[in-house]
Every structure is written in structure tokens, then in C-alpha cells.
N, C-alpha and C positions, 0 to 999 in steps of 0.2 A: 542300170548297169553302167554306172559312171568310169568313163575313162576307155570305156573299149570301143573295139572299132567293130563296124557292120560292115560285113560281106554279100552287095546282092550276088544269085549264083543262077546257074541255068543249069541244070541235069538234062544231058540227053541221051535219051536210053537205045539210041540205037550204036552212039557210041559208048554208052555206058562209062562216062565219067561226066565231072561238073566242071565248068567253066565259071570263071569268073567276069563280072559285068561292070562292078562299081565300088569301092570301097569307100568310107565316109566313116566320120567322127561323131556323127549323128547317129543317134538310135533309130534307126530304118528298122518298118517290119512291114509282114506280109505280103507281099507282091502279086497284084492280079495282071495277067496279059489281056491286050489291047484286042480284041476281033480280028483286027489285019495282023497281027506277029509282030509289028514296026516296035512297040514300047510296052515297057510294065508303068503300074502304079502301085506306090508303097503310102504308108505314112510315117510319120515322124514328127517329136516333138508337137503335137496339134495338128499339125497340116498335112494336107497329100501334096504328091510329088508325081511329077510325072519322066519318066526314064525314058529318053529316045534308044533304041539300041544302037543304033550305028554312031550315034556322037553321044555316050549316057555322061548323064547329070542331071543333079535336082533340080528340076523347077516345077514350082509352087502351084499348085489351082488355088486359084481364089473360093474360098468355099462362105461367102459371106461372114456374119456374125457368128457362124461354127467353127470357134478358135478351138477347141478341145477334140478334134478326130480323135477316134481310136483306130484298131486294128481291124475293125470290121466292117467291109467294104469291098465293093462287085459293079462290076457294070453291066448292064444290060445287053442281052446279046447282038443287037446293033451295034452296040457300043455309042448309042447317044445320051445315055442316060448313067450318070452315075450314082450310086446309092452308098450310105455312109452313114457310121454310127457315132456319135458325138455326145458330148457331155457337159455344152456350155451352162447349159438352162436347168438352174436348183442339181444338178448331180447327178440326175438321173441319165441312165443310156436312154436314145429317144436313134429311131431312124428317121434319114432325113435322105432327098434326093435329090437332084441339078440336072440342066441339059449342058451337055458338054459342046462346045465352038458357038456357043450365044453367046452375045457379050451382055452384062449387065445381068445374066440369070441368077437368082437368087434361088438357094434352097428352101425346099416345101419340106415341110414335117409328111411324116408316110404314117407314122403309127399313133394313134390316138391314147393308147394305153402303155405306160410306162413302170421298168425298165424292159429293153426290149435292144437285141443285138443282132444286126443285119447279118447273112453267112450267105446266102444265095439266092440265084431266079433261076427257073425253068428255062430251060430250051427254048421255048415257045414268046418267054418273054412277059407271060401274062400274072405269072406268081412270083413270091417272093416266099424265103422259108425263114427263120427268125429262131432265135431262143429268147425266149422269153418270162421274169418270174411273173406271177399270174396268184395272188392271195398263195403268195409265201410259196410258191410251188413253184421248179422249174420246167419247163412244160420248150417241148419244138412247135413250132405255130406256121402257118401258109398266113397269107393274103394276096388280095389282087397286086399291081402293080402298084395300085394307087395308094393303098394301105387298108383300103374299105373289106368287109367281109371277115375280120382275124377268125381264123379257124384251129384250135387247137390237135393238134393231130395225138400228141402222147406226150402227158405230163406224169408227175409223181412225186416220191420227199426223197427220192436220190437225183444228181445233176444231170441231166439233159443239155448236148451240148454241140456244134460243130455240125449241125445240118448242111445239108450238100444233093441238090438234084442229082438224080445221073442223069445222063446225056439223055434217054428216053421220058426224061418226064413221068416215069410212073415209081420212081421209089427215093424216096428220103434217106441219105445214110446219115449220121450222126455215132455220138460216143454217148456214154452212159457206163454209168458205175450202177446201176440198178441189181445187179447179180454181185458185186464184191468191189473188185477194182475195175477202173473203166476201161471196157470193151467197143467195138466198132459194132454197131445195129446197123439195119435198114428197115425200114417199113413203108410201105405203099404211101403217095398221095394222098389217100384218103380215109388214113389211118388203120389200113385192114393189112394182114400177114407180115407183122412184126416176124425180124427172125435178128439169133444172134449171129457177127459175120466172123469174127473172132472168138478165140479160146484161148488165152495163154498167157505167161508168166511178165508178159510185159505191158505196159501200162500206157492206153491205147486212146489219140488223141485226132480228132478234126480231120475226115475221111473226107475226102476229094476225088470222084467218079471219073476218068479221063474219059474220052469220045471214042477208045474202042474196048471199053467196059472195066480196066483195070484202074484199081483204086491205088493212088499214094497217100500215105496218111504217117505220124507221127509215133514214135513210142519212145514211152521215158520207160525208166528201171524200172525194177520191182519192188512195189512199195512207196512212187510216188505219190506224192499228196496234192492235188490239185495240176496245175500246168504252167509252174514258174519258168522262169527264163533261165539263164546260164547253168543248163542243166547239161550233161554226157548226154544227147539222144541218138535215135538213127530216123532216119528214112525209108519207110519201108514200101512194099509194093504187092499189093492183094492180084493176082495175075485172073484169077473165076477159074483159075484149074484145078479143082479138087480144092480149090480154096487153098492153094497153096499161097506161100508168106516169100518174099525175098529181101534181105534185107540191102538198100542201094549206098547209103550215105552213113556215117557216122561222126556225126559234129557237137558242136558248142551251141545250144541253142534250146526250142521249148517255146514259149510264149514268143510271139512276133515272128519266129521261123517261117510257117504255113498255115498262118487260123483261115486262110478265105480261099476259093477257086483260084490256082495258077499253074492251071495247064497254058500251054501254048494250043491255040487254034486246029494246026493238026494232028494234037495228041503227039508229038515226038517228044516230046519235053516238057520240064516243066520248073519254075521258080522258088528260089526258096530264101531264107535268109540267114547266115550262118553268124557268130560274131567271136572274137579273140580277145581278150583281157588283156 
């Protein structure tokens, strides 16, 4: 999207509008909050970036020899650890992770099999959930922290995509076009009671579980193809009441907006990225 500007934002729903945090020339996407509330991290153009809130602006983490970050990317619930998807090495997505306030830490590869797209860790800390293609199939995958154990939880030949712990640790939400156009699922940990979480005319992207059980998650129109960027979308908000839908935002955006966890810590709020032509 050459030439437009990125808008980081914060929605908080207790006031029920978005704020703005950052504006930049730079293609900034996806924004995870920090454990303590103090900063987001985005990336852009290759690199992550880290946002103070009270003084925001880019500055850079050093992520070693992984010049090609993408958009997918989380830190661990400490927050000492962050995880990152990159694309230096032959093309392929590969996860990869760092300790954050070491100096000198160099990132470790996490997943031995490739391509493979970081979205989330457990509560607990101990998993990590992934998309992954897997002999031509795209398929949502766990593993331990460390990358050891890949556990395929639900693959198939439609897109699997946007995995997302909830807060408890026992279900997987994710998107999937498996029935038509893609919808929001959840499935169990350990690949048992699959259910669908949505139904309807709009086209339903990278579900994100807040910590007191309501999901924000993305939708394009009807009839979109994949999850491009400078798309009409909205912000929607799954409440668990009757599975009722609310729709919060309505902006310029789609790809880099919200693929990864960006609630803020207490659940009041949460992170997005919007952008203007």
C-alpha cells in the first residue's frame, strides 16, 4: 500500500470509541500489548518495533539475521520472550524466538518444519498454536514452547487460519473457510468438539479471545477472497451471549489491521491498525 499512512489505534470498550496512538509513513501492522499495559509491538517493513505509550514511537528490536519479520508475532505471557515469524531463510515462513532485555540474544528457530506461521501461546505459557501447510494441507498445529512435540490439531484442503488461545487454555479459535466462505471455529486443545462460532453473510477473519471470554475478530464483505489489505472492513465483537455479534469499528484496513493477540492485559481494550490513502 504505497503512499498511505498507518494509524496505530486503541479501542476501548468501556468508552466505546478508538483513540489514536501513532501515525507513520511506514506500513505498521498488527499490534500485540506488552503484559504490564506500558507499550505495543507492531512490525513493519522487516522489523518489529516497539511503542512506549506515554512517549509512542518506533524503535527498532534488534532481531538478529531475521531482516524479513512478518505480521505474525506474540510474546509470551511474562512477556520475556518474544516469538516472530520471518522469511529470511530460502522464502519459507519459519518461527523463531528471542529473550527480550538480554543484550546480545540472538533468535533460536522454534519450528523444525516449514512453512509454518506463529499466532499464539497459552495462558500458561507452555504452547504455542501455529498455522501451518503440512504436504500441501493447511492444517492449525500446537507445540511446546520450545517448538518440540508439533501436534496437528485440524487440517484439510480448505484454509485454516488465525488460531488464538482463550484465556482458559482449553479451546483454539481460528477461521476457516471449510463450509463456504470463512467463518470463526473453536476447537478444544486437543483437537476434540470442533464447533462453528459464526454464521453469516460476512467474511470472517483472525478471532482473538479477550480475558473475560469475548472475542474481537475481523470481517471483510461478502464475497471476499482471501484477507487483502486496504479493504472497507469492520471490527466486530462476539459478546458469548447467545453468540450475539456487535459490530465496533468500521475502517480502511484487512491484512496487518489485527492477525495476532492485542488485547490490552485487563481486557478493557484493545489494538488495531487502521490506514488512509
Amino acid at each position: 500500500m504505497s503512499g498511505w499512512v498507518s494509524r496505530l489505534m486503541i479501542y476501548d470498550l468501556e468508552e466505546g470509541q478508538a483513540m489514536p496512538v501513532l501515525e507513520t509513513g511506514l506500513e505498521i501492522a498488527a499490534p500485540n500489548w506488552v503484559p504490564d499495559g506500558t507499550a505495543l509491538i507492531v512490525n513493519g517493513d522487516g522489523s518489529l518495533f516497539w511503542v512506549e505509550l506515554d512517549d509512542p514511537e518506533l524503535l527498532e528490536i534488534d532481531t538478529g539475521l531475521c531482516v524479513n519479520v512478518n505480521n505474525d508475532h506474540g510474546l509470551s505471557p511474562d512477556g520475556d520472550t518474544l516469538y516472530f515469524t520471518d522469511h529470511s531463510y530460502g522464502g519459507a515462513a519459519r518461527i523463531w524466538r528471542m529473550a527480550l532485555g538480554v543484550d546480545e540474544a540472538d533468535p533460536v528457530e522454534v519450528t523444525a518444519k516449514q512453512p509454518s506461521w506463529f499466532h499464539g501461546i497459552s495462558p500458561d505459557g507452555r504452547m504455542i498454536c501455529y498455522t501451518a501447510v503440512r504436504e500441501g494441507l493447511f492444517g492449525i498445529y500446537t507445540a511446546k514452547a520450545d517448538g518440540s512435540g508439533e501436534t496437528c490439531i485440524i487440517e484439510g484442503a480448505h484454509r485454516y487460519d488465525g488460531p488464538d488461545f482463550s484465556p482458559c487454555g482449553e479451546w483454539i479459535w481460528f477461521n476457516s473457510d471449510r463450509l463456504g466462505e470463512s467463518e470463526l471455529w473453536r476447537v478444544r486443545a486437543d483437537g476434540s468438539g470442533l464447533e462453528r462460532m459464526t454464521e453469516d453473510a460476512m467474511v470472517n477473519w483472525f478471532p482473538h479471545p479477550g480475558p473475560d471470554g469475548q472475542v474481537v475478530y475481523l470481517a471483510y464483505p461478502e464475497g471476499t477472497i482471501g484477507h487483502p489489505s486496504g479493504f472497507q472492513v469492520e471490527l466486530r465483537l462476539w459478546t458469548g451471549k447467545d453468540r450475539s455479534v456487535e459490530s465496533l469499528v468500521q475502517l480502511t484496513g484487512g491484512q496487518g489491521t489485527m492477525n495476532v493477540p492485542s488485547w490490552s492485559p485487563d481486557g478493557k481494550a484493545f489494538a488495531y491498525v487502521e490506514y488512509a490513502g
